[in-house]
C-alpha positions as CSV (number, residue, x, y, z in Angstrom):
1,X,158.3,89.9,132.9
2,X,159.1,86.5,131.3
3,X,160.0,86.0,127.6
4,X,160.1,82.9,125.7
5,X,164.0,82.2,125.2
6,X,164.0,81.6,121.7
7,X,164.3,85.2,119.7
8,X,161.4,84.0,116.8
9,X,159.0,83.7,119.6
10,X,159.9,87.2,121.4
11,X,160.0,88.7,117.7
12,X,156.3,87.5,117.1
13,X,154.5,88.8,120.2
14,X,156.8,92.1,120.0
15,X,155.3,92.7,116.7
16,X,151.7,91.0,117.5
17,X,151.4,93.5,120.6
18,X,152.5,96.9,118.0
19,X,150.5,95.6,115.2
20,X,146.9,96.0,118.5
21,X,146.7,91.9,117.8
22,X,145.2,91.6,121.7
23,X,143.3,88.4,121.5
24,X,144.9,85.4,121.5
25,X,143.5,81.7,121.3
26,X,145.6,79.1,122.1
27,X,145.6,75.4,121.6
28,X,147.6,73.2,123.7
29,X,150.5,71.6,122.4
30,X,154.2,71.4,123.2
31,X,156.1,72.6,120.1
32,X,154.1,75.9,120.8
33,X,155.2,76.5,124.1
34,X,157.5,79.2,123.3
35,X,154.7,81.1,121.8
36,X,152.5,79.7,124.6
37,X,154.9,81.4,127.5
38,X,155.2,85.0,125.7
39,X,151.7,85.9,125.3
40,X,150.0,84.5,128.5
41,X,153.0,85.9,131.1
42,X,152.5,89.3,128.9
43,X,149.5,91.8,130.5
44,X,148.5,93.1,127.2
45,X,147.0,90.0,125.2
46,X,143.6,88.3,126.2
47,X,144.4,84.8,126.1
48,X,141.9,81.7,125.7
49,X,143.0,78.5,125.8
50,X,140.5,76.2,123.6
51,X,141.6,72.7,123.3
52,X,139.6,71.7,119.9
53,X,141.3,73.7,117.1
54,X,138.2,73.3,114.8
55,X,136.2,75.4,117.3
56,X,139.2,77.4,118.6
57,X,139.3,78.8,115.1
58,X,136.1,79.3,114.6
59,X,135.7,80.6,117.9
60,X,138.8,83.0,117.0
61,X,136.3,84.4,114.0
62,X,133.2,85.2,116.0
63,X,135.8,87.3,117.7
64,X,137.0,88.9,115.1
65,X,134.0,88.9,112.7
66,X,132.8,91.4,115.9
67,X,136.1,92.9,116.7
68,X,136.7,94.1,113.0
69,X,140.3,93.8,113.8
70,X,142.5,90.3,113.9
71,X,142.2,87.8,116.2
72,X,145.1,85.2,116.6
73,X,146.0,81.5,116.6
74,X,148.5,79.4,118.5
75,X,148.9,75.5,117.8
76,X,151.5,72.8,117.7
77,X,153.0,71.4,114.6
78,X,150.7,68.5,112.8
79,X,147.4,67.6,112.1
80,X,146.4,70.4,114.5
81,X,147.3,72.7,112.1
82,X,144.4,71.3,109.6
83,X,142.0,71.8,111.7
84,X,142.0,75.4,111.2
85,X,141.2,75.1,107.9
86,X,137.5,74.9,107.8
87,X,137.6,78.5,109.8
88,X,140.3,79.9,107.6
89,X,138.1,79.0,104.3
90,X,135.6,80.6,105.9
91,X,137.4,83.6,106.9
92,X,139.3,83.7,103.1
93,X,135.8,84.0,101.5
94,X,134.2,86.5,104.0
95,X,136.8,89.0,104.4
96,X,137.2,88.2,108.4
97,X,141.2,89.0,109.4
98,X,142.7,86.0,111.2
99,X,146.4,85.4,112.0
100,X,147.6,81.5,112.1
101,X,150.3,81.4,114.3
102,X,151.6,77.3,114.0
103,X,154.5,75.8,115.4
104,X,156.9,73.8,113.2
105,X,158.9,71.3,113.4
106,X,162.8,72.8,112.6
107,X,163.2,71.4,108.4
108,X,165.5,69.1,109.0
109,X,163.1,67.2,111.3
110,X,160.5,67.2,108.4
111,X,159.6,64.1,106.0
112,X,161.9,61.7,108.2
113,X,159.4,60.3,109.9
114,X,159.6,62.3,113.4
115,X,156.0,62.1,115.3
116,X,153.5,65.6,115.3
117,X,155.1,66.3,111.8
118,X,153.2,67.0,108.3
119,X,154.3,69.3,105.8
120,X,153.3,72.4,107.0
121,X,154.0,75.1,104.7
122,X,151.8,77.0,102.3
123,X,149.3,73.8,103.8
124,X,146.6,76.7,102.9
125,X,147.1,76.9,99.6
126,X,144.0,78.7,97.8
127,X,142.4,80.2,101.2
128,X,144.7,82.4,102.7
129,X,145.7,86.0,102.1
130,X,149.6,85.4,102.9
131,X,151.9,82.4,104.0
132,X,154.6,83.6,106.0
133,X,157.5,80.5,105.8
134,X,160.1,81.4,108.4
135,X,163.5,80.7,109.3
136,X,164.9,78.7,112.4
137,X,166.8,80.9,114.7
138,X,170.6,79.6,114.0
139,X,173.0,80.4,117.0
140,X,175.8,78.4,118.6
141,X,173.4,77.2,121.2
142,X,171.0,75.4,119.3
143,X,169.9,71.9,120.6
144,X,171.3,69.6,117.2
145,X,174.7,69.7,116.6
146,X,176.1,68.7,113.0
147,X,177.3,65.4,113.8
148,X,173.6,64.5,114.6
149,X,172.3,65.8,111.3
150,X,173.0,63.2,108.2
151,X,175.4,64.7,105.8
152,X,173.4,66.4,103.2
153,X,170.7,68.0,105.9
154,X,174.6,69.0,107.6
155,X,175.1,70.8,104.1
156,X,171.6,72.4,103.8
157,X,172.1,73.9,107.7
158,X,175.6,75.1,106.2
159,X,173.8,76.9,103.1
160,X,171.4,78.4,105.2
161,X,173.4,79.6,107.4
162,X,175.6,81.1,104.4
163,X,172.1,83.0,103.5
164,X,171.1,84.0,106.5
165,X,174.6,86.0,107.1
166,X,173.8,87.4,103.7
167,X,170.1,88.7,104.4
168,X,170.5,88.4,108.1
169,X,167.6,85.7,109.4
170,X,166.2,88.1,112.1
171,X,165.4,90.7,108.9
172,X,163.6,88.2,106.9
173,X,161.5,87.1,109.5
174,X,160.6,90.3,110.8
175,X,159.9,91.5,107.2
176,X,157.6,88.0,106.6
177,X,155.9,88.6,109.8
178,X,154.9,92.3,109.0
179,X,153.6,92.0,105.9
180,X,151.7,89.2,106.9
181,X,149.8,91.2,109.8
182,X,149.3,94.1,107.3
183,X,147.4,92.0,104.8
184,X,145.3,90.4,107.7
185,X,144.8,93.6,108.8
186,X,144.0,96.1,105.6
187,X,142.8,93.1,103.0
188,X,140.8,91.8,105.9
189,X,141.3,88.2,105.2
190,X,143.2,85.0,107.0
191,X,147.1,85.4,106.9
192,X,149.4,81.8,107.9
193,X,152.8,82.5,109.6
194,X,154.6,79.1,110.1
195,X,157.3,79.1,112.9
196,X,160.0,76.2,113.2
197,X,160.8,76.0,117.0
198,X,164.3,74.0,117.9
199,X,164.0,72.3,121.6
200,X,164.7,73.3,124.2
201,X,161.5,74.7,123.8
202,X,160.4,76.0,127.4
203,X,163.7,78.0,128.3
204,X,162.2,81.5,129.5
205,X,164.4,84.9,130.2
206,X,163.6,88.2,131.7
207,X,164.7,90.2,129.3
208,X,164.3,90.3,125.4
209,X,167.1,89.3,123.2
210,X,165.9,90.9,120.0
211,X,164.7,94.6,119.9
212,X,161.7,94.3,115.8
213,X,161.4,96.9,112.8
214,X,157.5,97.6,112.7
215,X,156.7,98.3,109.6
216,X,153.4,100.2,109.1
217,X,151.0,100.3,106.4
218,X,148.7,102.8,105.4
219,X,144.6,102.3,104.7
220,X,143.8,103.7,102.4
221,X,140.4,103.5,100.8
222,X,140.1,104.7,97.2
223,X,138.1,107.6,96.1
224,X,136.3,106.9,92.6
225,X,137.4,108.7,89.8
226,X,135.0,111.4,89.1
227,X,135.4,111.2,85.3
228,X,134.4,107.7,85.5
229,X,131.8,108.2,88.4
230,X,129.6,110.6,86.2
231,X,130.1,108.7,82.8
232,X,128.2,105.6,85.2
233,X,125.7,108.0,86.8
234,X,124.4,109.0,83.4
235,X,124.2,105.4,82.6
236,X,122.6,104.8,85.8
237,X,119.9,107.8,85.1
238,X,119.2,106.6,81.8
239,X,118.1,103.4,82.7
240,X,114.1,103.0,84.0
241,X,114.7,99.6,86.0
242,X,117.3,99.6,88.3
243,X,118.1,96.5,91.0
244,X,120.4,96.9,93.8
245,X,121.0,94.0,95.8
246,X,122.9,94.0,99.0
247,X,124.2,90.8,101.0
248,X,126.3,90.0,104.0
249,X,127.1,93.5,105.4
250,X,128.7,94.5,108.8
251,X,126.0,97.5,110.4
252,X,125.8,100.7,110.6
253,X,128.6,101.2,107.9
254,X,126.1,103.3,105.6
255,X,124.9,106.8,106.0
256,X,121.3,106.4,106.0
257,X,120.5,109.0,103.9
258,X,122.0,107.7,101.0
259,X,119.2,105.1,101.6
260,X,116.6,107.8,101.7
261,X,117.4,109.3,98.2
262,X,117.4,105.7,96.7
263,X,114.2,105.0,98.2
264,X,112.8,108.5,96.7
265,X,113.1,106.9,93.0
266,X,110.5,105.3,91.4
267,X,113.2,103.3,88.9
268,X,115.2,101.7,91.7
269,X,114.4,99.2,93.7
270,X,116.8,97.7,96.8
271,X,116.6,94.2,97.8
272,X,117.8,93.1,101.1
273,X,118.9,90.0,102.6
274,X,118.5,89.0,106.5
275,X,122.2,89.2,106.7
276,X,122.1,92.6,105.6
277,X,121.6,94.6,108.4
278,X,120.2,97.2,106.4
279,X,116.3,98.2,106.9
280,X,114.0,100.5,105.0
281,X,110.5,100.7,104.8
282,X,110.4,101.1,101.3
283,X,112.9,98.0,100.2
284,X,112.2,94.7,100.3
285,X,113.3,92.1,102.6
286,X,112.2,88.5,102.3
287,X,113.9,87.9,98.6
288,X,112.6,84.4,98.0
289,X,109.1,85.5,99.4
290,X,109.0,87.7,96.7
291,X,110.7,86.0,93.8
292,X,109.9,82.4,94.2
293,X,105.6,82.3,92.8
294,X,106.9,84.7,89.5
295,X,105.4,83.4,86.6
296,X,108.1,83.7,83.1
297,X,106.2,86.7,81.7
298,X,106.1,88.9,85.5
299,X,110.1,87.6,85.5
300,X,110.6,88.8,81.8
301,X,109.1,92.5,82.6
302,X,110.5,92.9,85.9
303,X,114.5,92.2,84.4
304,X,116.5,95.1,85.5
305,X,118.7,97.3,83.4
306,X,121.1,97.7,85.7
307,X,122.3,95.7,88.9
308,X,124.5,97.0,91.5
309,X,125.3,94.5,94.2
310,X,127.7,95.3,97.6
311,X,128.1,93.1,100.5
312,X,129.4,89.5,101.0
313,X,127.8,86.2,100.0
314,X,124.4,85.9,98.7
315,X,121.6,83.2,100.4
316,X,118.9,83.6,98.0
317,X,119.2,80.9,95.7
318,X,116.0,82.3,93.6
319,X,117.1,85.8,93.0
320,X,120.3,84.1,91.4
321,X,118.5,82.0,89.3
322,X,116.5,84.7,88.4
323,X,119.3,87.3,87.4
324,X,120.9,84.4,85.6
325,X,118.4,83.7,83.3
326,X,117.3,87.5,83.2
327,X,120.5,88.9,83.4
328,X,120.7,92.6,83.7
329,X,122.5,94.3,80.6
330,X,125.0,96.0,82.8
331,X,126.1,94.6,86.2
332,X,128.1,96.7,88.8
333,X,129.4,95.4,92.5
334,X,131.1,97.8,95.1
335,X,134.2,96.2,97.2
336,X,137.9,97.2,97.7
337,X,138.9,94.0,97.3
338,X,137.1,91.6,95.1
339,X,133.7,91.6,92.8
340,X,132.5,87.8,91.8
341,X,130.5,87.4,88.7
342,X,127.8,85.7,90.5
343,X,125.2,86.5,87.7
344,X,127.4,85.6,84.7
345,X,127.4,89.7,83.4
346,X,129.6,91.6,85.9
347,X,130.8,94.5,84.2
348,X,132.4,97.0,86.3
349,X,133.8,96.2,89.4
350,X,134.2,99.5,91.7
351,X,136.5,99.6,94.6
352,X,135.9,101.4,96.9
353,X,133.3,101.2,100.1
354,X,129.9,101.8,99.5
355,X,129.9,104.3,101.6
356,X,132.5,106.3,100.0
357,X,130.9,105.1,96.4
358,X,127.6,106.8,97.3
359,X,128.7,110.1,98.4
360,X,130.5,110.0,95.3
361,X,127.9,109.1,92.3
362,X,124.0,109.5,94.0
363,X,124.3,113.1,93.9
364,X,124.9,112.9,90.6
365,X,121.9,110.7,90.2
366,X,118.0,112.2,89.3
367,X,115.6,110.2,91.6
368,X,113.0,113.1,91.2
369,X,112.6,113.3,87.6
370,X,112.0,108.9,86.5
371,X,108.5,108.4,85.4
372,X,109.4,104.6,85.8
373,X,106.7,102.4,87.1
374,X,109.2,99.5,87.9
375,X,109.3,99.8,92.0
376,X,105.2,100.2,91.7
377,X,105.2,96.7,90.2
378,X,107.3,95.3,92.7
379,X,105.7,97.0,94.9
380,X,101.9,95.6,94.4
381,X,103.9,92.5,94.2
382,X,105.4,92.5,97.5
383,X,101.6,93.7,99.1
384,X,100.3,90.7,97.7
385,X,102.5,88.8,99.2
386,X,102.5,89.6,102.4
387,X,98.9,89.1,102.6
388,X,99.6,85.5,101.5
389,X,102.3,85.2,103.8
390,X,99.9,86.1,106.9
391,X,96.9,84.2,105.6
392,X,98.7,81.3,105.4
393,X,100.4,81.4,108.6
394,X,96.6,81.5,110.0
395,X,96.0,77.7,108.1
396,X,99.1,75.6,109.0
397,X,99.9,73.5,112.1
398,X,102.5,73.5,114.2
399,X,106.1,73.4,112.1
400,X,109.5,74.9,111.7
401,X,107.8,77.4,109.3
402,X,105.7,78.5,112.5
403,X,108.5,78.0,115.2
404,X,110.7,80.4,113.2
405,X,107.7,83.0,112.9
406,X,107.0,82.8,116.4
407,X,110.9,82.8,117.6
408,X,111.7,85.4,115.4
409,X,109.3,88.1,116.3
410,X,110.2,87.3,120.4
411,X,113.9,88.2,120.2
412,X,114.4,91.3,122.0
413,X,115.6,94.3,120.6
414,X,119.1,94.6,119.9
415,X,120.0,91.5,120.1
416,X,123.4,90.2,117.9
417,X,121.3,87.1,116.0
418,X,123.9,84.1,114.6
419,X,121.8,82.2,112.5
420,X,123.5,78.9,111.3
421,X,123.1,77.8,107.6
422,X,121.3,75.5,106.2
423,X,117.1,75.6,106.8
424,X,118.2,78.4,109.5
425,X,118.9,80.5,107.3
426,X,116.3,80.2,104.6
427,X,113.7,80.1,107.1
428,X,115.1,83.4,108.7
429,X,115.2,84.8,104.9
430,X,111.6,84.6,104.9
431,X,110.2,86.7,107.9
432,X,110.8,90.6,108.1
433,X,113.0,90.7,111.3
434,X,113.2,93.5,113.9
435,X,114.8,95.7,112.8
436,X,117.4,96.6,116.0
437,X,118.8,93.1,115.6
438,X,122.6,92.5,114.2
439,X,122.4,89.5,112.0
440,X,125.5,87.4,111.2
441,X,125.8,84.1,109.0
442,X,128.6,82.0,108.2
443,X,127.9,82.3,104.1
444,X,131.7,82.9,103.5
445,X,132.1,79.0,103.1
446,X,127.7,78.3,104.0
447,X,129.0,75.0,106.0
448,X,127.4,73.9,109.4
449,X,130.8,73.2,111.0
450,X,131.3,75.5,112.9
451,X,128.3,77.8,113.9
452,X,128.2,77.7,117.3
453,X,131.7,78.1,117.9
454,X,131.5,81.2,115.7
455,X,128.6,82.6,118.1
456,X,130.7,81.8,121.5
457,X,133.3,83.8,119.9
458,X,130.7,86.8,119.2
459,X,129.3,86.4,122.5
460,X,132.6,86.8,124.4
461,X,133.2,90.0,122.1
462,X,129.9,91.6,122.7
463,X,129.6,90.8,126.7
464,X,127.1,93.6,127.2
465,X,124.8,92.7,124.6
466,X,122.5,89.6,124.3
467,X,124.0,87.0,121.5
468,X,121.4,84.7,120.5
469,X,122.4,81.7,118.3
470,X,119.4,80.3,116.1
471,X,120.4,76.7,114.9
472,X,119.0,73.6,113.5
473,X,120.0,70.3,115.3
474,X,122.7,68.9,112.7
475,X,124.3,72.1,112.7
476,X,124.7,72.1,117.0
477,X,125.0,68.5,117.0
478,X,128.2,69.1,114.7
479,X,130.2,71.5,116.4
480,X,129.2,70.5,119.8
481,X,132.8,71.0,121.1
482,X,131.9,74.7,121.2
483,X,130.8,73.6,124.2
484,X,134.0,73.1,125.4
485,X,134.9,76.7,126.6
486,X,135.1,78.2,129.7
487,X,134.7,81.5,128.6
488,X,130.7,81.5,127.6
489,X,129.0,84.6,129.1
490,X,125.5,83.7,131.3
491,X,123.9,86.5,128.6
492,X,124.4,83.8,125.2
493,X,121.5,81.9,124.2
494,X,120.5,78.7,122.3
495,X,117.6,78.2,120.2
496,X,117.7,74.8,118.9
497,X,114.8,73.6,115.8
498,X,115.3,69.7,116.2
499,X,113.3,68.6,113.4
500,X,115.9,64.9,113.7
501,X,117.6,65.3,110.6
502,X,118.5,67.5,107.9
503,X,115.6,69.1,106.5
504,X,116.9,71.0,103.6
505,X,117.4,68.0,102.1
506,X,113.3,67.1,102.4
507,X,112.6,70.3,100.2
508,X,114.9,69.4,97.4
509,X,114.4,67.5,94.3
510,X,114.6,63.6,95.1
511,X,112.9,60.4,96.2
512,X,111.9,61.0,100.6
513,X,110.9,58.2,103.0
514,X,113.4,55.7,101.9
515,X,115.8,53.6,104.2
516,X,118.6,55.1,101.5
517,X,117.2,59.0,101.8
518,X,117.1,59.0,105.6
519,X,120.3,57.3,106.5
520,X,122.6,59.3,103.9
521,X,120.7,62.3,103.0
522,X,118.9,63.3,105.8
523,X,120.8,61.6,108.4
524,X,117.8,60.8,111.4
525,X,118.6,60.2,114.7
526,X,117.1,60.8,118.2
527,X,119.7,62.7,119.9
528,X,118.9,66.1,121.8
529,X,121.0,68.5,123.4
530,X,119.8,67.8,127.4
531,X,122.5,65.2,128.1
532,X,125.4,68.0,126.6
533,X,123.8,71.0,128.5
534,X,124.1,69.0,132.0
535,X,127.8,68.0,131.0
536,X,128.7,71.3,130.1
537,X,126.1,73.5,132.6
538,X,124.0,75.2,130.7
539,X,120.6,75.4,131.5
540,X,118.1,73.9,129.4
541,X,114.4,73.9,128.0
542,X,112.7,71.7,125.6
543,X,109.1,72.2,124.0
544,X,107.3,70.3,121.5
545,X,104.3,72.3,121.0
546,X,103.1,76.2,120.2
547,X,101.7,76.5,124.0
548,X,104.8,75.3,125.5
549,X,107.1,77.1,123.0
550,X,105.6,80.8,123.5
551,X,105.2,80.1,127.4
552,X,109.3,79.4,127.1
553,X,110.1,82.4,125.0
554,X,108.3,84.6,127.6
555,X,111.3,84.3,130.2
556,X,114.2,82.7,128.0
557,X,115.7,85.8,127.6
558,X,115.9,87.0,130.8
559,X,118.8,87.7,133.1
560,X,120.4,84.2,134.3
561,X,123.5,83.1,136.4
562,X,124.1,80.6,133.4
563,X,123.7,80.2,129.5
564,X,120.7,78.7,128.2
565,X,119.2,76.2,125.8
566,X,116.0,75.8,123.8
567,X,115.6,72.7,122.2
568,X,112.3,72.9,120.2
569,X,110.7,69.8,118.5
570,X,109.3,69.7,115.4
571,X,107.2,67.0,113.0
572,X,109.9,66.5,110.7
573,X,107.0,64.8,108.2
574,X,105.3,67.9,108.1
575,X,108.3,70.6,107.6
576,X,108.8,70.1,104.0
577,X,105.5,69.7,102.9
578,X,104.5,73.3,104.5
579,X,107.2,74.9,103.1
580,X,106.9,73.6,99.7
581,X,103.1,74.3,100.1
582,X,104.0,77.6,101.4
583,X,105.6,79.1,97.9
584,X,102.7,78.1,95.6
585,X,100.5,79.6,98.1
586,X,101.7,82.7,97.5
587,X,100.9,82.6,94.0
């Protein structure tokens, strides 16, 4: 087999390949090379090679995000290393495990003006889990010799090298290297391991020079105390109106019986976002449906006494404004590793999983014996509403609020569903979805950047399902790059809703139809996706009407020998008006 010569670069894919880090996307770049040369010539790691770094990274999420284990990076020393960082934001803020592997340029090389050089360590301050700074391998063979070096870097090689006798410079690297892995891997979150690599830098050997510690961790997930579980159970069965509210959650990581007894009590009611994944028939999905037509007094009555909120990142904007303004007297969130005070009254923060919270406190709960008539009211509520919600999908024209109603419902079953952010998502919040689909959302960060790069990454993860990606045209016009991979199965899909700008921006608060609003805020144009589909070979579909959009959507999913496209056209006039029109409707 063939080894990178350089003993940092054999310690990282010895310990990559025992810590089960398999998939590996790669960059090009030359200061990488050593890294480069030990996991592509090795037959255990899945290799990709993705020149932009924005979309490698992202790309490197989707597969993780799907994977629930980490994927890795490889790039070379400078700016290439900053264009990870959208990705690793987005990673930091929803829990998604990613391992930045970057090439370095040796210290002595740094801040003297050498080319491919920026000041690489800790460069993710704020968003990352762990920053692993190692050392250069020192040895008699190395590349500079001291009469190259000017006299006080001489003196700082000198010093380390004192240090490094004293520690030993293998031992601290391999030490940095595994507890960086172990926090990607058990804190689920973005880890940075920054490697300085001294030329020669593509020198390869059959044989490893170095022989790594692994050093394992254990995960473990805490069980709640049961002292403190029934002292909140008693608080939690005193209390006539209770909320739960669930966001960004992975499936099929919740018993669903647990679901079953909370659906049984007439005190509790479960709201549930689209990127959920979890369905009941008696919660309710379609939060701002709901929420938005409340008059003050309904919002006043309807203020729960307790909240209890899981999953990630919340999309509804008018549940928060809601619980902000009616803030539940007692708010508790379930997570092992963090609990934001979204609503301004967190007060207990357990962690633990939900799944291990429940089997812990509901049977300790009484959802037979609540003569609360607080899910009745929602209930007659959320009737009302969706008789609305159909009646007025029977009066409008042709829109995005009808192209999403009409997309939505064709999607076939168990199909993994990437909806970008932005009007993607709100749309999508608005329509009860089938209920076999797997819905992801970048909300970690809620950017457009990187969206489709995210879905690719899904896609190659999940080659025997279907990955749909439903996007609006800024959002794919953004990170067209994504493009730019070899590795697309024929089974991913497109849909793109090209209402020629950004739309969101039409339904918020400001002056429309001016020169100033659609060149900064909106941002028009007239581009499409045709000319990018021929470049990169994907097929691809247009329609600009209900007819032509349903007679589309009748064979866009079926088996092809490439990827497809649908670019769908909409009055970009008309979107905001209907949607606007849409929530006082409702009322």
């Amino acid at each position: 087999m063939i080894y990178p010569k350089i003993p940092l670069a054999q310690t990282i894919i010895q310990l990559c390949k025992s810590k089960k880090i398999k998939h590996i996307v790669i960059s090009p770049g030359s200061r990488s090379a050593p890294l480069t040369i030990g996991f592509t010539n090795h037959p255990y790691f899945k290799c990709y090679s993705i020149v932009d770094e924005r979309c490698a990274a992202f790309f490197a999420l989707g597969l993780a995000q799907q994977l629930q284990e980490p994927t890795a990076l490889v790039c070379t020393s400078g700016s290439a290393l900053l264009n990870y960082y959208p990705a690793v934001a987005e990673a930091f803020y929803s829990d998604i495990p990613l391992v930045v592997l970057s090439a370095d340029r040796p210290k002595h090389l740094v801040g003297i003006g050498d080319g491919q050089t920026i000041n690489q360590k800790d460069v993710f301050k704020g968003h990352i889990a762990y920053s692993a700074n190692l050392k250069l391998d020192l040895n008699e063979n190395q590349s500079t010799t001291e009469d190259e070096l000017p006299i006080f870097k001489n003196l700082e090689n000198k010093l380390e090298t004192l240090l490094g006798l004293k520690q030993g410079i293998q031992e601290y690297n391999e030490i940095e290297i595994n507890k960086a892995i172990n926090i990607a891997t058990l804190h689920r979150g973005p880890v940075h391991i920054n490697m300085p690599f001294e030329e020669p830098l593509y020198e390869t050997t059959n044989t490893l020079g170095v022989n790594v510690k692994v050093i394992s961790s254990e995960d473990r997930v805490a069980t709640p105390n049961k002292a403190i579980i029934s002292k909140y159970a008693d608080s939690w069965n005193q209390a006539t109106k209770k909320m739960i509210l669930v966001g960004v959650n992975t499936p099929n990581q919740i018993d669903k019986k647990w679901f079953d007894m909370l659906a049984k009590d007439k005190s509790v009611i479960v709201f549930t976002e689209t990127t959920s994944n979890i369905h009941h028939d008696e919660f309710f999905p379609s939060i701002d449906q709901i929420i938005a037509p409340l008059l003050e007094e309904q919002k006043n009555q309807l203020q729960p006494d307790v909240l209890l909120t899981f999953g990630g990142l919340v999309v509804s904007k008018k549940i928060k404004t809601f619980l902000r303004k009616f803030k539940p007297k007692k708010h508790w969130h379930i997570d092992t590793k963090k609990a934001n005070d979204t609503f301004f009254c967190l007060t207990k923060h357990f962690k633990t999983t939900p799944e291990v919270f429940f089997k812990s406190f509901l049977p300790l709960t009484k959802p037979y014996t609540s003569s609360s008539s607080y899910k009745n009211l929602w209930n007659s509520i959320k009737e009302n509403r969706l008789k609305n919600h159909d009646l007025y999908l029977s009066k409008i024209p042709y829109s995005d609020f009808t192209v999403f109603n009409t997309v939505l419902k064709t999607i076939p079953n168990h199909t993994i569903l990437q909806v970008s952010n932005s009007s993607a998502i709100r749309y999508t919040q608005l329509f009860e979805l089938n209920k076999t689909l797997e819905v992801y959302c970048n909300r970690g960060t809620s950017g457009i950047d990187g969206s489709t790069s995210t879905a690719i990454g899904c896609a190659v993860a999940n080659n025997n399902k279907q990955t749909l990606l439903l996007t609006g045209d800024l959002s794919f016009l953004y990170d067209s790059n994504a493009l730019w991979n070899t590795y697309v199965p024929n089974t991913f899909r497109i849909i793109i809703v090209n209402n020629q700008g950004g739309g969101i921006f039409r339904i918020l608060p400001g002056n429309k139809n001016t020169d100033n609003f659609n060149t900064y805020f909106e941002t028009n144009h007239k581009l499409t996706a045709e000319h990018l589909c021929k470049m990169y070979d994907f097929e691809y579909i247009k329609a600009s009407k209900e007819d032509e959009l349903k007679a589309h959507l009748d064979t866009f999913f079926e088996i092809s020998n490439k990827p497809k496209v649908l670019e769908i056209f909409t009055p970009k006039n008309l979107n905001d008006e209907i949607l606007l029109n849409y929530f006082d409707f409702l009322k």
